[in-house]
Structure formats: C-alpha cells, structure tokens
ROPAZA-648346 format. One line per 3 residues: number of its first residue (from 1); for each residue y, x, z of C-alpha. Coordinates in nm, 3 decimals. Example, Ala and Ser with C-alpha at 12.3 -4.5 7.8 and 13.67 -1.06 7.14 Angstrom:
BEGIN
1 = -0.450:1.230:0.780 ~ -0.106:1.367:0.714
REM end
This chain:
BEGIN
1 = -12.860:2.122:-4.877 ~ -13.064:2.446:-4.740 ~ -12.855:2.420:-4.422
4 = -12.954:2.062:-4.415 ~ -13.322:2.068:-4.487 ~ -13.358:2.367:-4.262
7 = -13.210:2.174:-3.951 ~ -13.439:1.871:-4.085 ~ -13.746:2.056:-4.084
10 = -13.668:2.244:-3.720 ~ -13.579:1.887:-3.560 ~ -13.868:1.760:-3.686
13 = -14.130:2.046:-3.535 ~ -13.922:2.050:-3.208 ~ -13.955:1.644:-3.185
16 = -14.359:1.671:-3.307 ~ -14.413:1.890:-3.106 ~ -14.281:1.699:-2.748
19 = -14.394:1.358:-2.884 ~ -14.777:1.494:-2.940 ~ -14.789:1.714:-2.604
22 = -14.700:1.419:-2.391 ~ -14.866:1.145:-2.553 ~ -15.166:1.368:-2.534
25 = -15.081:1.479:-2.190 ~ -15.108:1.862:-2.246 ~ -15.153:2.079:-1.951
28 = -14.900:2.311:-2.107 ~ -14.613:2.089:-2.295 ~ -14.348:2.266:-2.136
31 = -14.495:2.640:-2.299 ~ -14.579:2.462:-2.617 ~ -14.210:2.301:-2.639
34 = -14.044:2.648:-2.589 ~ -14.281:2.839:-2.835 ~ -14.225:2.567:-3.135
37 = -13.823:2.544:-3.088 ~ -13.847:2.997:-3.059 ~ -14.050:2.997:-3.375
40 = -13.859:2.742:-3.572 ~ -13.518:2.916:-3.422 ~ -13.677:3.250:-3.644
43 = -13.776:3.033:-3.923 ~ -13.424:2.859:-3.965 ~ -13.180:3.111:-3.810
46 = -13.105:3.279:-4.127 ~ -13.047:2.967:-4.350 ~ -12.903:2.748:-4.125
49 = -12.811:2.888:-3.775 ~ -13.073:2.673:-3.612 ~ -12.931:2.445:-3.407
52 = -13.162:2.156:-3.426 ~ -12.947:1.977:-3.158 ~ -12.632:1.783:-3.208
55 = -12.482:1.954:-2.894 ~ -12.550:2.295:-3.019 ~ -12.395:2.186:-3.294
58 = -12.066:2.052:-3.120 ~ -12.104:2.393:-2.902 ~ -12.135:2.604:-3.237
61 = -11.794:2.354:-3.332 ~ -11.564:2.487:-3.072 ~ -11.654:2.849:-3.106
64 = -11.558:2.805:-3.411 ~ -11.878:2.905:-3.619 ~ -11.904:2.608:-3.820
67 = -11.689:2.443:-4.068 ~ -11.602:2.057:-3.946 ~ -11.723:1.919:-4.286
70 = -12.073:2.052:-4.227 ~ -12.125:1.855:-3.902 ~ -12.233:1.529:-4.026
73 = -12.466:1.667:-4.237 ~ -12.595:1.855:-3.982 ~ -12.621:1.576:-3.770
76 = -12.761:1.337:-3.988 ~ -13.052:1.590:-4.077 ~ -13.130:1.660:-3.699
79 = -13.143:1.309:-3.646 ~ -13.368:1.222:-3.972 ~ -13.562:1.502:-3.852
82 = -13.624:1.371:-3.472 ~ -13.669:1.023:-3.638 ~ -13.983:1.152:-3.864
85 = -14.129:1.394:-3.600 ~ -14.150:1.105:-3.364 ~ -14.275:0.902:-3.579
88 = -14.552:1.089:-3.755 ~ -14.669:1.209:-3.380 ~ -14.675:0.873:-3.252
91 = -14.864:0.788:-3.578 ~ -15.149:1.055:-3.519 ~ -15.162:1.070:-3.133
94 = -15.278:0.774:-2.929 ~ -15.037:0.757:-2.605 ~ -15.224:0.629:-2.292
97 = -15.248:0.282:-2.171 ~ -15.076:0.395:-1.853 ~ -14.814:0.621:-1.997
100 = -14.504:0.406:-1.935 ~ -14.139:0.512:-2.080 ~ -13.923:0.680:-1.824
103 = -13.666:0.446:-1.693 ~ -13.382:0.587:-1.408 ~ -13.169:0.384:-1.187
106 = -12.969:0.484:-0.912 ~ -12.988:0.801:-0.738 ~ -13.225:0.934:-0.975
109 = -12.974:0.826:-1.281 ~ -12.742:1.059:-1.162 ~ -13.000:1.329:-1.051
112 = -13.062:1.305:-1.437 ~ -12.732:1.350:-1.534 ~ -12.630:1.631:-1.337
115 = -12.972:1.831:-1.448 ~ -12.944:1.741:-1.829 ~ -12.585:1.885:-1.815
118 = -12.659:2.180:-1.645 ~ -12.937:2.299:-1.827 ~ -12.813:2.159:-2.205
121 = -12.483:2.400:-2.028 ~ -12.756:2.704:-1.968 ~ -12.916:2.625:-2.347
124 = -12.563:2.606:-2.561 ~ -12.436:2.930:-2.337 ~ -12.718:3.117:-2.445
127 = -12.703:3.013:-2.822 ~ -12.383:3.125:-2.816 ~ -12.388:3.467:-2.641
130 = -12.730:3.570:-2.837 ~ -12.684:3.374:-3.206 ~ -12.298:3.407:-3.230
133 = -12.149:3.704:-3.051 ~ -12.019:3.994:-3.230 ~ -12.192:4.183:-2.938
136 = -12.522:4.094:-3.073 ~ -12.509:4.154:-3.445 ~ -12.926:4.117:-3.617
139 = -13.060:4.122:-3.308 ~ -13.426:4.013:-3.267 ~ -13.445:3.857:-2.967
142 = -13.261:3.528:-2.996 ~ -13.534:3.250:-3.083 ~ -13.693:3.411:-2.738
145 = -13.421:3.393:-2.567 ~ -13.329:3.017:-2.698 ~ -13.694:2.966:-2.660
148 = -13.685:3.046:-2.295 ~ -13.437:2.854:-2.208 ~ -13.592:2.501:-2.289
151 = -13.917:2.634:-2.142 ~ -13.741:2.741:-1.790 ~ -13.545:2.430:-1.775
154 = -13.875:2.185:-1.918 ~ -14.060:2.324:-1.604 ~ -13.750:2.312:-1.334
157 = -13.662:1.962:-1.420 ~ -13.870:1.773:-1.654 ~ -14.014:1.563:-1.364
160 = -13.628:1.491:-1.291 ~ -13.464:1.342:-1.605 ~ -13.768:1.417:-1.863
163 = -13.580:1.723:-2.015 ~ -13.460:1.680:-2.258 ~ -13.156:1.869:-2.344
166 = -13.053:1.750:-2.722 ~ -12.945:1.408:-2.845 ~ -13.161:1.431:-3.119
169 = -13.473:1.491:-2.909 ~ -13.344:1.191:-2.695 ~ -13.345:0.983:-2.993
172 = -13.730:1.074:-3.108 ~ -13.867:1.036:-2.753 ~ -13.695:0.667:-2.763
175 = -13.866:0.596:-3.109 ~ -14.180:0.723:-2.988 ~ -14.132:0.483:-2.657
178 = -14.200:0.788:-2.444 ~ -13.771:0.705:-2.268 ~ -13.691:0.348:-2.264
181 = -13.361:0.331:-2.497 ~ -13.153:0.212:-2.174 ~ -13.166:0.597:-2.112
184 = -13.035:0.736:-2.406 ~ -12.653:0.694:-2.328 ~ -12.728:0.948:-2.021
187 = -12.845:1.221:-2.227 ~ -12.562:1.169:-2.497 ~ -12.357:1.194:-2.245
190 = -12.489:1.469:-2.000 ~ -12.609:1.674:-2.305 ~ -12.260:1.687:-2.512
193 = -12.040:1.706:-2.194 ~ -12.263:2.057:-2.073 ~ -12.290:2.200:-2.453
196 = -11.880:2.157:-2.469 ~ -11.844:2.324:-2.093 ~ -12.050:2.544:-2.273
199 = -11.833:2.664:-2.516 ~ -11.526:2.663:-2.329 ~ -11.659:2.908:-2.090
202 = -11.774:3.137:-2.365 ~ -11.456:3.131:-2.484 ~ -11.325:3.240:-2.189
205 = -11.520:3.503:-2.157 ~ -11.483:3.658:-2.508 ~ -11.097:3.639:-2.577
208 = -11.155:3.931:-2.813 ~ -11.383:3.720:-3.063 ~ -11.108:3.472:-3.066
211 = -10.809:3.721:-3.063 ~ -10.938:3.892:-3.389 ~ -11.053:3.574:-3.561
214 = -10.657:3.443:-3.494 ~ -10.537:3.809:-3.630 ~ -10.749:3.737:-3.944
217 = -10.613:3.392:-4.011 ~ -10.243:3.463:-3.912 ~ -9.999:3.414:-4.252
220 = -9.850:3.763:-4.353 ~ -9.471:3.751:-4.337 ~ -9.302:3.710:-4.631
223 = -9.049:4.013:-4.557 ~ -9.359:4.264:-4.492 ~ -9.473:4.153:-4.835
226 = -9.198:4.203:-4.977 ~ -9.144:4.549:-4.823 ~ -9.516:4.633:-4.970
229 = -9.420:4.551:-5.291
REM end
C-alpha cells in the first residue's frame, strides 16, 4: 500500500497541477508541469519508483523492474490519482467560457499520434537510463532529468496533440473537459506503443543488465551441487 499511495499522491499533483495551469491559462504551464512531476519524482522515488504514468509503468514492466502482480495496483492508484487531481482542480479553478476541449481529426490526428509517441518514447527512455540503470546507482539527478523531459516536450508540441504523454494524465484532462473523450484512445495508444519502443531499445542497449539478471535466475545444476556437497 506505500507503493500505491505514493503513485496516488504523485498522479494526483502531476494531474492538479495541468488541470489548474490551463484552466487558469498560466503563462508558464509547461515550467510549472515539469517542476511538479521533478519534485513529486524526489518525493516518491524512494517508496515507489515514481512512475505516475501507466506507460512508465508498462516501460518499467519489460525491463523487468517490477513484479507483474504490482501493476494493477499501480495502475489503479495512478488512475484514482488523475481522477481526484482533475477533479479537485476543476472544482477550485473556473475554466474560461471560451476554453473549448481539444478535439483532432485528420491530419492533425495523426500529427498527434506520431508526437505523443515520440516524446512518451523520449520520457520512458529516460526513466529508464537515469531511475533503473545499474550505471546510475543513488544518483541525484533523476526527477531533473524526468522533469525535463515533460517540460521540453510540453513546449515542442503541446500546441500539436496537447502533450500529454501518460494515460493517466489523458484520463484527468478528459474528466476535467480540457480533451474531449473522443481523444483519449490516441494517447492510449501513442503513449503505450512509444513507452514499450522504449524499453525494447534500452534493452538493446544494455545486454549486460539483462545478461547478469538471467545469470542470477539460471537453476544450478543438479551435478555441480552435488559435486559441492
């Protein structure tokens, strides 16, 4: 349940956070988005990994840093989490007459497919090179880097698909009406695809995590254990 409440209470700043800099049409959402999900990345880290994002989480999966039995609890608190921080921050912050719910067709549909997949790509790479390696044991520079990441790719394509880069984030921004829910299927879809290529690629390009890890697990033959003895 720590694991759990931790990912609750991260989801729910991250989604707080968006839902109340948009509504409220903050000159600098994008730096305020990054600098929350950095500072909650800190806060949760130790306790629960800090993923606060279902494709993290299915990223985290492949590399093989999580146990499959914890993922719908994970899941289940990220979205509980998005749920409440939407609606709490819809609850306290007024959104604009004008401010209509982003709705894609067409060419721009696919625009916002290809950028949520690249960038939710760039996000779960870096999670897993700076929170996971064995190349990076304590360091102190992950929430920044994690941070970063959402703030670089809020600014290069938030005008594109609304960037969003996490399913669960996708699902507060719907409750809060800020993405009409017609547009939720692309960023399942573009976010989980890009956090898998994700972890493929890192595993790629660390066969000596995985080589180890397979060393560890491998049975020890029964003759050698009988020659010990």
């Amino acid at each position: 349940m720590r694991k759990y409440t931790a990912e609750f209470l991260g989801t729910f700043f991250l989604v707080f956070t968006i839902v109340t800099v948009v509504r409220g049409q903050a000159a600098l959402a994008p730096l305020a988005i990054g600098v929350v999900l950095a500072a909650m990345v800190f806060a949760g880290g130790h306790v629960s990994g800090a993923h606060y994002n279902p494709a993290v989480t299915l990223a985290v999966l492949i590399r093989g840093k999580i146990d499959l039995r914890d993922v719908p609890g994970y899941l289940a608190a990220q979205a509980a989490g998005a749920i409440s921080g939407a609606a709490v921050a819809a609850a306290v912050v007024t959104a604009p007459h004008h401010q209509a719910a982003l709705s894609l067709h067409g060419r721009h549909l696919v625009s916002a497919l290809v950028v949520e997949a690249l960038v939710t790509f760039a996000l779960a790479y870096v999670v897993l090179n700076v929170a996971t390696s064995s190349d990076h044991p304590n360091n102190s520079f992950y929430g920044l880097a994690i941070g970063f990441t959402v703030l670089a790719g809020a600014v290069a394509v938030g005008g594109i698909s609304g960037g969003v880069f996490n399913p669960a984030v996708a699902l507060g921004v719907s409750t809060a009406g800020l993405v009409s829910w017609s547009m939720i299927w692309v960023y399942l879809v573009a976010n989980l695809a890009g956090a898998a290529a994700a972890a493929v690629v890192f595993r790629f390009l660390n066969p000596a995590e995985f080589v180890a890890a397979e060393r560890v697990a491998e049975p020890v033959p029964v003759v050698a254990v009988a020659e010990a003895a």
